[in-house]
N, C-alpha and C positions, 0 to 999 in steps of 0.2 A: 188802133189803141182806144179811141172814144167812140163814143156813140152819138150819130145825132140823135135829137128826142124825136121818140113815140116811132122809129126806124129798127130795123136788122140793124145790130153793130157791129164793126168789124173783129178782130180777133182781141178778147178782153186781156188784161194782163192779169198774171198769177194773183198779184197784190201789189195794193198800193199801198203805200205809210205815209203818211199825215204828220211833218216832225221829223227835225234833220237834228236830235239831241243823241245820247247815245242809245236809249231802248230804240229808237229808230231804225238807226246808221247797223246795229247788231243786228236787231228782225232782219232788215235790205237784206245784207250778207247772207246769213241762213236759207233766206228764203231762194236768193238767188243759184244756189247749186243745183235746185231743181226748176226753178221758173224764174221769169218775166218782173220784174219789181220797176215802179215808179217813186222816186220819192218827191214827195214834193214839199217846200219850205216857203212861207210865206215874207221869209226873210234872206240874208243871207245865209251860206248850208252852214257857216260859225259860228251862230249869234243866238245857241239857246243856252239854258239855265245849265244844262251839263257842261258846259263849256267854262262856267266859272265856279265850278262846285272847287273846292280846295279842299275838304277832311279828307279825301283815300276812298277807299273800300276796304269794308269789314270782311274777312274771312279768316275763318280758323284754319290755318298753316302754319304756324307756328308747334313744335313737338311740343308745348307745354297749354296748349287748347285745342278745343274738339266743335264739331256743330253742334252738340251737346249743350256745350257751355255756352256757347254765342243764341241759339236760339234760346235759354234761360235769361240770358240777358235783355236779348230782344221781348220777350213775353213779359219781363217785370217792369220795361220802362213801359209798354202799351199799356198799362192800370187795366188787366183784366179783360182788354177788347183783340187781343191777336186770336189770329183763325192761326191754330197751330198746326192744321194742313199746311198753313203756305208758309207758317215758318219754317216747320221741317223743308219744304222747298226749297228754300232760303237760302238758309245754314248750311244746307248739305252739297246743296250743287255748287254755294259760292268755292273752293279750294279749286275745281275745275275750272272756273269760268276767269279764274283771276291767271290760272294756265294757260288758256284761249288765249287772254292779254299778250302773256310774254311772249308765246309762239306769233304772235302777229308781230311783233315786235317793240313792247311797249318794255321800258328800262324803268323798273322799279328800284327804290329807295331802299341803303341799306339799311333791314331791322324794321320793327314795328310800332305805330304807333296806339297811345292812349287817347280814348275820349269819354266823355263823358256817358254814364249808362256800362262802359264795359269794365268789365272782370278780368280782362286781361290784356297786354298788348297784342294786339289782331286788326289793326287797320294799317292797310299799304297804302305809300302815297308815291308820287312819281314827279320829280323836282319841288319835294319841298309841299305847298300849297298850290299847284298847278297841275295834280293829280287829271282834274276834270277836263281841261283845255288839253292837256298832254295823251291822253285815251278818246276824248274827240276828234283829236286833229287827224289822227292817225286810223282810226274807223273811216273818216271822212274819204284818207288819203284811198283806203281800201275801196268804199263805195264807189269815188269818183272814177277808178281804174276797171271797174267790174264790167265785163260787154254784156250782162244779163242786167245790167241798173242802171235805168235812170234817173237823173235827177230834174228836176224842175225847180228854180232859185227863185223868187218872187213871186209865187203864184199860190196866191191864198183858196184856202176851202172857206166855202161859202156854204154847204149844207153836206149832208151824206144824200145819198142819190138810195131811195129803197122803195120795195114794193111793200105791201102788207105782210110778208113770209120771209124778204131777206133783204142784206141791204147790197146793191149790186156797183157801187161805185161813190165818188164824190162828186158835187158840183161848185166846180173854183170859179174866179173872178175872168179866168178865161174860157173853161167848157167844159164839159160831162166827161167823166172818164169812170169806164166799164173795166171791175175787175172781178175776180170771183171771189175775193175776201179783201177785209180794208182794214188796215190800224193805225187805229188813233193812237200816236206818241205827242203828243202836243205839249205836255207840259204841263204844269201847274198853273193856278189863279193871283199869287200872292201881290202880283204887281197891280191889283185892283187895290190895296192899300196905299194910303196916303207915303206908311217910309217902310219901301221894302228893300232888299237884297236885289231881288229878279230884274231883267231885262224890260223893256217897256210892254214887252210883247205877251208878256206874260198873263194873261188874260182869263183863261180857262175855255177858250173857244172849241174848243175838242168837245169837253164837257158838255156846255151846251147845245151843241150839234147832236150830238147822243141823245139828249133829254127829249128836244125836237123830235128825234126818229121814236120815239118811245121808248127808248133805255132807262132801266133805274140808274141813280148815282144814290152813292154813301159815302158816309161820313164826311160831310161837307161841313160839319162845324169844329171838326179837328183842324186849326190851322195854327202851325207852329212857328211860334215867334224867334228866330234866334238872339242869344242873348247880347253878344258883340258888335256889335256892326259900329262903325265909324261916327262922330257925331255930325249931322249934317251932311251926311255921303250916303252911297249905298253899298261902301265896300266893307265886305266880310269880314274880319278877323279870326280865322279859323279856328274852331274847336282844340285842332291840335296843336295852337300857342299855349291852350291851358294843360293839355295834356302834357307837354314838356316842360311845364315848371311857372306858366303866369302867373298873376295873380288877379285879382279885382281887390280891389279898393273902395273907400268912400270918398269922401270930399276930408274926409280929417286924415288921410292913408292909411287905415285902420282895416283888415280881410273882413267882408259882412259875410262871406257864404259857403259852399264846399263847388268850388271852381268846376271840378266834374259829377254835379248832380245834374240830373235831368234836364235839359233844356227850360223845360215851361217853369220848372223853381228856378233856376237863375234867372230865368227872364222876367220873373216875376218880381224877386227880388233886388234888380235892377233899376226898375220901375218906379219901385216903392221910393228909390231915392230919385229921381229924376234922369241921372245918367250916374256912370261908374268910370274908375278909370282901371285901364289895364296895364298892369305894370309888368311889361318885357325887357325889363335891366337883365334880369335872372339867367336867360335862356340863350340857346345858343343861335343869336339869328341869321348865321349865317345857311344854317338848317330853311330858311322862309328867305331868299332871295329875291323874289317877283314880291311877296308882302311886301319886304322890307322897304324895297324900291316905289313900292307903292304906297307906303305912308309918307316917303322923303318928298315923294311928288306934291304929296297934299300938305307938307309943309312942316312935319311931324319929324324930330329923332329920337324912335325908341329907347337908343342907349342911354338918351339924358334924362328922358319926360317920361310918364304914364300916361297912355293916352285914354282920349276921353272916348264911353262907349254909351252905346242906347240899342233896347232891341227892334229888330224890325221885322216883319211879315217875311216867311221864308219860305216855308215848304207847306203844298194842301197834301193832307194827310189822306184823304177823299177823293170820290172821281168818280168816273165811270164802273159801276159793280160788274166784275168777272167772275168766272172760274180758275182756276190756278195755272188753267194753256189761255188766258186771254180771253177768252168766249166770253162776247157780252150778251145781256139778256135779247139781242135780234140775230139772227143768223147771220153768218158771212162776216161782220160786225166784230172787231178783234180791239180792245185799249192796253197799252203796256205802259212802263214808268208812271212819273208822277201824276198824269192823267186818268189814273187806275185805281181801284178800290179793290186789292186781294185781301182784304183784312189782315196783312202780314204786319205791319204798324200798327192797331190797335187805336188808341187813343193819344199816339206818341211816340215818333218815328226814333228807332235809335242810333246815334250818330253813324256815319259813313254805312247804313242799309239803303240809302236812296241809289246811288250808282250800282250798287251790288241789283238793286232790284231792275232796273234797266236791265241789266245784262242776263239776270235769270229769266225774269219775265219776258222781256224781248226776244230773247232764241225761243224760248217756249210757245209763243204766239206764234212766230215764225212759219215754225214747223207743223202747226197744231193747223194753221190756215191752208198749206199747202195740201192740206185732204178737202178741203172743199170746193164742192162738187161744179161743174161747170156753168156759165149763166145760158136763161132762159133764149132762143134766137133771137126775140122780140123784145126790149127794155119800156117801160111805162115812160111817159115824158119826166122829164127832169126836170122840176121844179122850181121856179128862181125866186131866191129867199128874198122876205123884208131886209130892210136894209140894216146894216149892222146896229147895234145899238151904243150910243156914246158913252165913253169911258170920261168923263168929268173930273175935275179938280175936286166936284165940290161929293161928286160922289166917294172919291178915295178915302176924303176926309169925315164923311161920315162911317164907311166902317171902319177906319180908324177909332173913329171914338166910340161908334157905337158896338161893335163888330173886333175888339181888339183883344189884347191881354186880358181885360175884366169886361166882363159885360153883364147886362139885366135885361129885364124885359121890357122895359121900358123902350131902352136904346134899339136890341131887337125889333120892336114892335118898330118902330120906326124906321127901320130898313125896308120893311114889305112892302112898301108905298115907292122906291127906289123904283126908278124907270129900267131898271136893267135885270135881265132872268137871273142869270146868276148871284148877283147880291141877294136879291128878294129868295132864292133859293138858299142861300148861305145863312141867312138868317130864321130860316122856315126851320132849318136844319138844327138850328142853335137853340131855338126856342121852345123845340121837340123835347130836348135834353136837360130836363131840369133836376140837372145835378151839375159838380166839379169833377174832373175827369182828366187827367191827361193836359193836353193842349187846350183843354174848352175849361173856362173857367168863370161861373157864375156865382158873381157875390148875392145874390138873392135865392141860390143854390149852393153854398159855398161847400157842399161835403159831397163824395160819392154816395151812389144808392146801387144797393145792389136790383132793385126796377130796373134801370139801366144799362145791365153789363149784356147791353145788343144794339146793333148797330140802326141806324136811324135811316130809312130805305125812302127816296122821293120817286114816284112814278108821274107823267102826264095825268091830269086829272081824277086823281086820288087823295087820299089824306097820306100823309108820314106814315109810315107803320116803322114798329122793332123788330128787327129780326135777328135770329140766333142762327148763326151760319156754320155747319159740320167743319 
């Protein structure tokens, strides 16, 4: 399955995935009906961002919506940056793929819900807000059982393993491993902010792996704040508490906003007061069991109180730039889910499209790798990376402030100097876009421009370019 360096390696595997989240755990699967698959998790295979995701999945199944209407939707909350190739994607394949679900055995919730961005009710959720943990666990159970899949539980990637023409494996904390195509599901960055939602792990280490092997990333300055999140925690409040009836509040109990406008206006307008409170007298919570239970723990009873909210760092909108099967700009070289840049979120991901994109894009990837072509006899040695770079208190806190709901150039500029690629990237990325957008939002650029409506492309030693993507 490995190779030693600069030797013959022995028989490489189909593919390897990078990320035990569900674009992962789905690629595995797919890919496994015809080949060999390794998955490896740098953590335990439970412990990523899908696993605590709670809005659902958006798909038009319902008789009174179409992908029609759900990618309209999806293309008004992006502000003019969706690559409507990969919405039609989207849209279209989500009715199947949430089928795929239930035929594997996942027990969806009766009726649909509301979120913020949609026209319609069209988001399935599966106990309530445990939608994410409840379609992980259960993918997870499928991979663990597969005799064509491996997994590997604590064994991080330390670089992609590539030649000048293709990339032919990873290299982890334990050894090289040779496969004839490789995907990145890692995840997103967002836990580089001082108060995020995400896991610790959350890092954007995929990402920067890519950039290393010479891949472009994009839109790396899209990073969307959710509006709710707990005050002093990192627990979610799901979108679809305002969908069924919340409210938000001020400090006087008075509504300052429209509960399901776009993420980056509520969050924005959150801010503006310092915290909000959300008020779930209203709703029915027995609908949200696992929330509910988990605000009691933190010492909270919705029935009585509004609770207090703040937004926090949630989802990177940006990643590794593909094609619509996953193909990154190096051969072999495959990124799915939130480690991805299909242009299909634009400037502003819309509610419950992040798990729908795992699952499209992840089988997509999948199948799209299994055409590629066999590895060379002979592998180049395998290169042992510098050593990881430190994630800091003090680094979080600064793109918190400088890097966060508002920013200038000023605060930017001040990131570049950041000992870390990825921030100093994040912010190369932010200071490109000198306009308001979506998720990026520059009070020293406080308006959209139409100069802008193209995505902001980072290569290895280049400048930023814009590009306009068919």
């Amino acid at each position: 399955m490995s190779a030693k360096n600069g030797t013959p390696h022995s028989e490489a595997l189909d593919l390897v995935v990078v990320g035990g989240g569900v674009a992962g755990l789905v690629a595995a699967l797919c890919a496994a009906t015809e080949g060999d698959v390794l998955v490896l998790t740098k953590g335990p295979l439970l412990s990523s961002n899908s696993q605590l995701a709670q809005g659902g999945i958006a798909a038009a199944v319902a008789d009174d919506d179409s992908p029609e209407l759900h990618a309209e939707d999806t293309i008004r909350t992006g502000r003019g940056l969706c690559r409507r190739s990969a919405v039609s994607v989207l849209t279209e394949e989500a009715p199947a793929r949430i089928r795929d679900l239930v035929e594997l055995g996942v027990e969806f919730d009766e009726g649909f819900g509301l979120e913020g961005g949609h026209s319609r009710r069209r988001v399935v959720h599966a106990g309530g807000a445990a939608t994410g943990d409840r379609v992980a666990r259960l993918l997870a159970e499928r991979v663990l059982a597969h005799p064509r899949i491996q997994v590997a539980e604590g064994e991080r990637m330390l670089s992609l393993w590539f030649t000048d023409e293709r990339c032919v494996g990873v290299v982890t904390d334990r050894r090289a491993v040779a496969a004839r195509a490789t995907l990145v599901a890692t995840g997103g960055a967002a836990a580089l902010w001082q108060r995020t939602t995400n896991p610790p792990g959350a890092l954007g280490e995929g990402m920067t792996a890519a950039y290393r092997a010479g891949v472009g990333l994009a839109d790396l300055e899209f990073v969307q704040f959710h509006p709710t999140t707990l005050v002093d925690s990192s627990l979610l409040l799901s979108e679809a508490l305002r969908g069924e009836g919340a409210l938000l509040l001020d400090e006087h109990g008075e509504r300052f906003t429209d509960e399901l406008a776009p993420r980056d206006v509520v969050a924005r307008e959150i801010a503006a007061r310092g915290t909000a409170l959300l008020d779930l007298r209203a709703i029915d919570r027995a609908r949200f069991p696992g929330l509910m239970g988990s605000l009691a723990e933190e010492g909270y009873d919705p029935a009585a109180t509004p609770i207090p909210v703040a937004p926090a760092a949630h989802y990177s909108v940006g990643g590794i730039l593909t094609d619509l099967d996953g193909r990154s700009e190096l051969a072999g070289l495959y990124a799915a889910g939130e480690c991805a840049a299909t242009g299909v979120h634009g400037a502003n991901r819309l509610a419950s499209n992040s798990l729908l994109e795992c699952l499209v894009f992840g089988r997509r990837a999948a199948l799209a790798a299994l055409a590629e072509p066999g590895l060379p006899a002979r592998l180049p040695k395998a290169s042992v990376p510098a050593a990881a770079e430190p994630v800091t208190a003090a680094l979080r806190r600064g793109l918190w402030e400088d890097c966060g709901l508002i920013r200038d150039a000023a605060g930017l500029e001040r990131l570049q100097s950041a000992p870390h690629l990825l921030t100093r990237l994040i912010a190369e990325s932010a200071l490109t876009r000198e306009e308001s957008r979506g998720s990026h939002f520059r009070i020293d650029f406080p308006a959209e421009s139409e100069a802008f409506e193209r995505h902001v492309v980072l290569r290895p030693g280049a400048e930023p370019v814009l590009e306009t993507w068919p």
